[in-house]
C-alpha positions in Angstrom: -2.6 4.9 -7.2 -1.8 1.0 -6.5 1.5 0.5 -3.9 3.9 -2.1 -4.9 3.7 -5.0 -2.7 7.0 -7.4 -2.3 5.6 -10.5 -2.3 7.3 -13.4 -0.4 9.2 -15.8 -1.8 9.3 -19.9 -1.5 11.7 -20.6 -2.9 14.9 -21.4 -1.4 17.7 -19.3 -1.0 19.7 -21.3 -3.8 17.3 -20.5 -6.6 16.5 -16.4 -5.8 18.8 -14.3 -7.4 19.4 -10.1 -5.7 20.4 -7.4 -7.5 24.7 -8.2 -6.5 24.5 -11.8 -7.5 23.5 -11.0 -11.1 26.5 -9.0 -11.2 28.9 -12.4 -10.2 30.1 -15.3 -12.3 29.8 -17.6 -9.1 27.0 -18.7 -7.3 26.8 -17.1 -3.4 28.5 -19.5 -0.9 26.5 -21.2 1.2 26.4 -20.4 4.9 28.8 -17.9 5.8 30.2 -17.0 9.0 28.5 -14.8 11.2 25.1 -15.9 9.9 22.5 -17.1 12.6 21.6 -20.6 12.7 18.0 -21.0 11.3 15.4 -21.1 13.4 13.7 -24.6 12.3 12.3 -27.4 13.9 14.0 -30.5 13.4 13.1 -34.3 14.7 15.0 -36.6 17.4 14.3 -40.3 17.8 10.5 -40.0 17.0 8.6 -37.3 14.6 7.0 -36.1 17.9 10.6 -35.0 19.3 10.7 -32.0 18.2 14.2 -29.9 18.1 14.8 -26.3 17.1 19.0 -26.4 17.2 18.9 -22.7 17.2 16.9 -22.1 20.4 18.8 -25.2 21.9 22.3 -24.3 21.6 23.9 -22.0 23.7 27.0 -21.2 24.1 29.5 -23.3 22.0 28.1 -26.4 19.5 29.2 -28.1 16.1 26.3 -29.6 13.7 27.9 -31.8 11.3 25.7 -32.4 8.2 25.7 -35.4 6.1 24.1 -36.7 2.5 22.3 -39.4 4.4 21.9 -42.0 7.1 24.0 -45.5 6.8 25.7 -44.5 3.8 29.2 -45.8 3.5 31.4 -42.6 4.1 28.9 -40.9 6.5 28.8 -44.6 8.7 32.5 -45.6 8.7 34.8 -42.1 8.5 33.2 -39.0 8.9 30.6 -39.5 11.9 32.9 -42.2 13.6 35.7 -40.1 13.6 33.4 -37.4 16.1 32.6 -40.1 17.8 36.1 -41.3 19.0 37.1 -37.9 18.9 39.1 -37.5 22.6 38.6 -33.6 22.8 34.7 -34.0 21.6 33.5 -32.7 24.8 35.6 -29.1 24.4 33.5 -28.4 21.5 30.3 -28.2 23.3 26.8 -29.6 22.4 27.0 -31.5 18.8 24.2 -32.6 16.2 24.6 -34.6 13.5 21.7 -33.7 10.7 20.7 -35.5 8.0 17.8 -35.8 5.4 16.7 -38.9 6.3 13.1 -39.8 8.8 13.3 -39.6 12.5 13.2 -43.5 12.7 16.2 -44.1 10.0 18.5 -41.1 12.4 17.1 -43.1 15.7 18.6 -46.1 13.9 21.9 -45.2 12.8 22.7 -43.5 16.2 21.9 -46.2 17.9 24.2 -48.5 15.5 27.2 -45.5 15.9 27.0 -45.0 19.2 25.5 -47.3 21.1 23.9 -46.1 24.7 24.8 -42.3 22.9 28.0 -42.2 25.2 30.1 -39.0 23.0 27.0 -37.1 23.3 26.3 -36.9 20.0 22.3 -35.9 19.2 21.2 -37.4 15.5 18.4 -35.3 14.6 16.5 -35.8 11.0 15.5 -32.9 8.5 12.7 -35.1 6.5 11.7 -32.4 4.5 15.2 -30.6 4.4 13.7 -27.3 5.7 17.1 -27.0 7.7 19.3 -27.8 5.1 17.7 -25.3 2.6 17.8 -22.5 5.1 21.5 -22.9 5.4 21.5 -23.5 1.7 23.3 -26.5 2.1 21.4 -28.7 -0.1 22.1 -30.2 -3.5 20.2 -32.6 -5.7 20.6 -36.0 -4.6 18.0 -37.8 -6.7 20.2 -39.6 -8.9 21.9 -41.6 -5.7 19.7 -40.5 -2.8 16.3 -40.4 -4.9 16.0 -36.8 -3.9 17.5 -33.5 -2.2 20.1 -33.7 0.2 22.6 -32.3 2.2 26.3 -31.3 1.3 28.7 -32.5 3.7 29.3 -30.2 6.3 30.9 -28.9 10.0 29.7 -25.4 11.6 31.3 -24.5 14.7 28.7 -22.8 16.4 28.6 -20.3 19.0 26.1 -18.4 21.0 23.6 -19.3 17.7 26.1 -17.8 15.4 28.5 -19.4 12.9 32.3 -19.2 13.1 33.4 -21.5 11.0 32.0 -23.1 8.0 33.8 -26.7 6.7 31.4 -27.2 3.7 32.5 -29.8 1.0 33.3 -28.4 -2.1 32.0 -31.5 -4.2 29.1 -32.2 -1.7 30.1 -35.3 -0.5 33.9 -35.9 0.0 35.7 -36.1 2.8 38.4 -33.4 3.0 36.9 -30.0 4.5 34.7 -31.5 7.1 36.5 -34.2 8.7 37.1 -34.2 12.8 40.5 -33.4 12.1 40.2 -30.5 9.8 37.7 -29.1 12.2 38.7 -29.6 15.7 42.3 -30.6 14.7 43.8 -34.0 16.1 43.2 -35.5 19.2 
């Protein structure tokens, strides 16, 4: 008589549960290797810079994401530590992602990495569209006044991931740090 319709869901991948993760004391991890970098559009420099990562990286990449802009980790270990990376080049194109406004990423690049000389392209997820589709996010509200993204490196190749560094407690610095993930220079 009436057909069954699946209706589409929008909510993020972090609150739907499937038939095998009701089964499962744990939560699923959050990207895995071998899944496809989404296919979202991100901002550089301006909100009118538009940048899907997906359809822009070919062949071998890294994005590196962190809980936010200018914060004190993010500005003087983690995103420094790419930057003086020696072998940075080897690892192909890199983006740094954050949920911050294109103006605030603009900002802190230019403060990083003045005259962008390692390469590295800051690109801003306002609305954390990215971050959800890896399911990468976390609540943030109580020290970010709102969602954010965990601490993370992908190695990235041909639009595919290889390697997932994802911090354990969000925001440390132990999985995702240059060393861990490209090894020492």
């Amino acid at each position: 008589m009436f057909a069954l319709r699946r209706q589409p869901t929008l909510l993020p991948r972090a609150f739907r549960t499937t038939h095998a993760s009701r089964f499962h004391g744990s939560s699923r991890l959050a990207v895995n290797v071998g899944d496809p970098i989404p296919d979202v559009e991100l901002m550089e420099n301006s909100p009118g810079n538009k940048v899907n990562v997906a359809k822009e990286l070919k062949g071998k990449g890294l994005i590196i994401g962190v809980p936010a802009a200018f914060s004190p980790a993010c500005s003087a270990t983690h995103i420094p530590g790419y930057i003086n990376f020696q072998g940075l080049k080897n690892a192909g194109q890199v983006f740094v992602v954050s949920v911050n406004d294109a103006f605030v990423m603009k900002a802190w690049a230019e403060t990083l990495d003045p005259g962008a000389k390692s390469g590295i392209r800051f690109l801003a997820d306002p609305h954390a569209a990215f971050t959800q589709a890896l399911d990468l996010d976390f609540d943030g509200t109580a020290i970010f006044g709102g969602p954010r993204s965990k601490r993370y490196a992908l190695t990235v190749e041909n639009g595919v991931v290889k390697k997932a560094h994802v911090e354990p407690d969000n925001t440390g610095l132990q999985e995702s740090v240059v060393e861990k993930v490209l090894g020492s220079s």
